[in-house]
ZALUM-736539 format. One record per atom (N, C-alpha, C, CB): x, y, z; residue in one letter. Coordinates in steps of 0.001 Angstrom, whole numbers, plus 500000, padded with zeros to 6 digits. Glycine has a CB too. Layout:
N
XYZa
...
END
This chain:
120
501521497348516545x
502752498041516869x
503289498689515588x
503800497065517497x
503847500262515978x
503899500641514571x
505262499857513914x
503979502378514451x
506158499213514351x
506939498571513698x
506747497451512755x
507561498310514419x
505620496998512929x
505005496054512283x
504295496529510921x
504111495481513214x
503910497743510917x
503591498404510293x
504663499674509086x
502834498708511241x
505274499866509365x
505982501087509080x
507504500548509472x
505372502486510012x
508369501398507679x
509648500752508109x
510311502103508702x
510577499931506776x
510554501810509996x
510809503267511049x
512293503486510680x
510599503011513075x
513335503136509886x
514518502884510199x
514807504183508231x
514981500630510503x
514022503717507728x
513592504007506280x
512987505948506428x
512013502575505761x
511645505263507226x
510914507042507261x
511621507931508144x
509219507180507916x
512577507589508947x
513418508743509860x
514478508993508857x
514131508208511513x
514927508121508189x
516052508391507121x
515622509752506270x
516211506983506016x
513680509491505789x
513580510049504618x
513406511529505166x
512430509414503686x
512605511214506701x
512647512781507407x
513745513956507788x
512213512595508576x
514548512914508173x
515836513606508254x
516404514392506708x
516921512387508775x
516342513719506230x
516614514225505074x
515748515234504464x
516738513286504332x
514773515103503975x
514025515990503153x
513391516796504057x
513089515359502221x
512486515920505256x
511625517020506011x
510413516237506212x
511318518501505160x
509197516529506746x
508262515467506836x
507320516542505601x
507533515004508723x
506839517368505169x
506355517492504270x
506608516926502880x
506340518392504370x
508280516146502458x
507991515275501137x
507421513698501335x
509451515162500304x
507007513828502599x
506010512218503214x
505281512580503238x
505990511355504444x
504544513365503574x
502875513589504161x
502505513674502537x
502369515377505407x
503540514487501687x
502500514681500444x
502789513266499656x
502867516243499339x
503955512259499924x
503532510834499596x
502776510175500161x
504297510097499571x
501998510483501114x
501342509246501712x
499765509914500992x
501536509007503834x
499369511314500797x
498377511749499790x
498575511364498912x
498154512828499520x
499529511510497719x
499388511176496677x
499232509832496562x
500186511627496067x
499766508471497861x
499237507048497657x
497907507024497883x
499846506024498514x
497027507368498783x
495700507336498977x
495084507903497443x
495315508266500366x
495597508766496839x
495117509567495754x
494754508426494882x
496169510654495122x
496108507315494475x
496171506652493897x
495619505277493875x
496960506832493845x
496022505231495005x
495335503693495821x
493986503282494981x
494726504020497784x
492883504125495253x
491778503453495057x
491641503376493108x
490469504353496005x
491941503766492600x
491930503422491575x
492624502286491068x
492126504258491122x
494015501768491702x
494155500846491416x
493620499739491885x
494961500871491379x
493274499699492866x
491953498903493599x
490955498505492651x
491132499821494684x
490282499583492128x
489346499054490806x
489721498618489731x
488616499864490284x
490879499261489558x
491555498485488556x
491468497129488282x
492653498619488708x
492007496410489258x
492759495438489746x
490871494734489504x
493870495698491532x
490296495058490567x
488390494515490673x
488148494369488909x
486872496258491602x
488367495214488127x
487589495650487145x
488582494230486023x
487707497742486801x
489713493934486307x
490760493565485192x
490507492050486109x
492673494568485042x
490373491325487022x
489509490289487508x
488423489702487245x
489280490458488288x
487437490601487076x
485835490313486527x
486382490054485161x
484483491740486620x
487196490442484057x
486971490143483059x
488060489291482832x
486711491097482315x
488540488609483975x
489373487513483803x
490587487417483363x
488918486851483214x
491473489302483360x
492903489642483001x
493331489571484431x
493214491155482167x
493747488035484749x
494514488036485853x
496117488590486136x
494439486833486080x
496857488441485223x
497873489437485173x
497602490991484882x
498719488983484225x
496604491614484560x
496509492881484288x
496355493310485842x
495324493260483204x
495341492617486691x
495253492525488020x
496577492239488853x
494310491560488240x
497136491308488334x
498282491219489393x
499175492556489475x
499279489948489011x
499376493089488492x
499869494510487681x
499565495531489176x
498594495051485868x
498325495288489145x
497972496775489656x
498395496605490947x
496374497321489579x
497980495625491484x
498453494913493023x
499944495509493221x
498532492904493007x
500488495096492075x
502033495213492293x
502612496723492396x
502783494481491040x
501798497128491440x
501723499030491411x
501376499631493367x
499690499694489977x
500436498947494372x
500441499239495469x
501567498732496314x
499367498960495828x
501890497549496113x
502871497076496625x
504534498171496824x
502911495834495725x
504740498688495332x
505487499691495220x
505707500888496034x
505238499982494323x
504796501219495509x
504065502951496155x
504167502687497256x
502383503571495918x
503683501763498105x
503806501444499785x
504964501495499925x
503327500112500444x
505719500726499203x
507095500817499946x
507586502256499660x
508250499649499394x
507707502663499064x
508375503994498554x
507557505098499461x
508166504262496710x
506960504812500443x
506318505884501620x
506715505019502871x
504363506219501536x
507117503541503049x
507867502984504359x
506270502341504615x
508748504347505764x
505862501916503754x
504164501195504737x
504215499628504153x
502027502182504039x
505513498683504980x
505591497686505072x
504394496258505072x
506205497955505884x
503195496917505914x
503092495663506211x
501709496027504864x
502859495073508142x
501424497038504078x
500598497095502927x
501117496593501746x
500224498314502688x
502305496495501678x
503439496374500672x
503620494979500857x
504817497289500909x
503583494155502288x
503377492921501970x
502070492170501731x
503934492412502769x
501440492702502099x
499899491990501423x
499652492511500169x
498430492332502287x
500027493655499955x
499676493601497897x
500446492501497533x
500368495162496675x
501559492237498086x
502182491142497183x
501657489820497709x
503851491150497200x
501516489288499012x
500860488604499308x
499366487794498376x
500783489269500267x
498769489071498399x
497455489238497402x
497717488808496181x
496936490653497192x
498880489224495812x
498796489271493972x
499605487868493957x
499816490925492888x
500329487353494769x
500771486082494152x
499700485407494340x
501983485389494666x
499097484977495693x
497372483998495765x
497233484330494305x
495649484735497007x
496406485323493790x
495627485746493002x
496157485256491758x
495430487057493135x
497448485111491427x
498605484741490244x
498617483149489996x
500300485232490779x
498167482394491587x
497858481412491645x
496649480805491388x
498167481270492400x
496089481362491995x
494580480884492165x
493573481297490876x
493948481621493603x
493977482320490436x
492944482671489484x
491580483115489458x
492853481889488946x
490853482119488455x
489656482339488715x
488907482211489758x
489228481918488114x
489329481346491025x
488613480915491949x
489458481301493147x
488258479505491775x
490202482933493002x
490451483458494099x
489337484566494365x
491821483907494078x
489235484530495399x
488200485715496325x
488614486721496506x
487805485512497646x
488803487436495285x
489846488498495432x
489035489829495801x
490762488676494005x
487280490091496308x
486588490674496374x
486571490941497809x
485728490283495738x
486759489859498869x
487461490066500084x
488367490451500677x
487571489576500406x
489712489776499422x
491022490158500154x
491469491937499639x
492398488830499589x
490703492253498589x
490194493718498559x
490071494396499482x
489172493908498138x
488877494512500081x
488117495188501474x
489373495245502168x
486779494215502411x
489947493590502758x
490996493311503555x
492366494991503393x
491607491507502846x
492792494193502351x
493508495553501910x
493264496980501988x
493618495525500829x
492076497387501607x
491816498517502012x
491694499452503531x
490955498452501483x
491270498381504215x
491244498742505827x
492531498875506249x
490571497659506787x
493349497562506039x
495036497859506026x
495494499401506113x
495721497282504535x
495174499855504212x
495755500797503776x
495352502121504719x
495449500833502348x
493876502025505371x
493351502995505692x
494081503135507463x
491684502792505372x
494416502044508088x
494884502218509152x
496441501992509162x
494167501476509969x
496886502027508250x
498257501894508299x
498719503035507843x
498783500824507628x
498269503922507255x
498625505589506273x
497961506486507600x
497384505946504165x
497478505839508386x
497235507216509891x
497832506872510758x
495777507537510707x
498318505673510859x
499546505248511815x
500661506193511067x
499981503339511810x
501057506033509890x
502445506250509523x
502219507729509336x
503064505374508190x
501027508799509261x
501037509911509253x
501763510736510972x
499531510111508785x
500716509702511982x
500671509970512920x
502392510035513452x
499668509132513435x
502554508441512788x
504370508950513502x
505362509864513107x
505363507913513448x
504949510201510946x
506184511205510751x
505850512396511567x
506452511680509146x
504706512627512512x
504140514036513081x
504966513970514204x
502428514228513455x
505701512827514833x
506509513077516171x
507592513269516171x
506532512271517000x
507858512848514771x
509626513305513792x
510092514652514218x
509497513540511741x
511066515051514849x
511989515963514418x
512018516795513024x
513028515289514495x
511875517680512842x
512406518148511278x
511080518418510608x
513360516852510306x
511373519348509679x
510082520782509367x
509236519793508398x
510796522706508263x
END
């Protein structure tokens, strides 16, 4: 349900206001960004900078919210505290993937709805 997904109360605010073209080009520029911090995050893990990793997590966590994509914004953080916890012997190579599918079906949900928005 897209409510579960998307804070609807937030992205009609931001549509109304600006228009749905200053969303569509945030929800590009998060995908733009996304995967690099993704490796980031992979790359600063393998060499055992678990806070450099939690970092980046937290960097998606952000960006999600600041485009209304709630329920990505709670699993980066979700992710990065486990990971803050757990350390070396979190599976953070799974909850990766995990995240990514998220990101990938939750940014065409939230495209799909600013498209039924009112306003240019």
């Amino acid at each position: 349900m897209i409510t579960d997904i998307v804070n609807i109360k937030y992205v009609n605010e931001f549509v109304s206001i600006a228009g749905k073209g200053p969303i569509c080009e945030g929800i590009d520029m998060f995908l733009n960004s996304v995967e690099d911090y993704l490796g980031n995050c992979l790359s600063y893990f393998n060499k055992k900078g678990f806070e450099e990793a939690g970092k980046e997590l937290h960097k998606i966590k952000g960006a999600a919210s600041s485009i209304g994509l709630t329920r990505v914004s709670a699993k980066a953080k979700e992710i990065e505290l486990e990971l803050l916890k757990e350390r070396d012997t979190y599976g953070l190579n799974s909850r990766v993937m995990e995240l990514r599918e998220i990101i990938l079906a939750d940014t065409k949900e939230l495209r799909n709805f600013v498209m039924t928005l009112s306003g240019m």
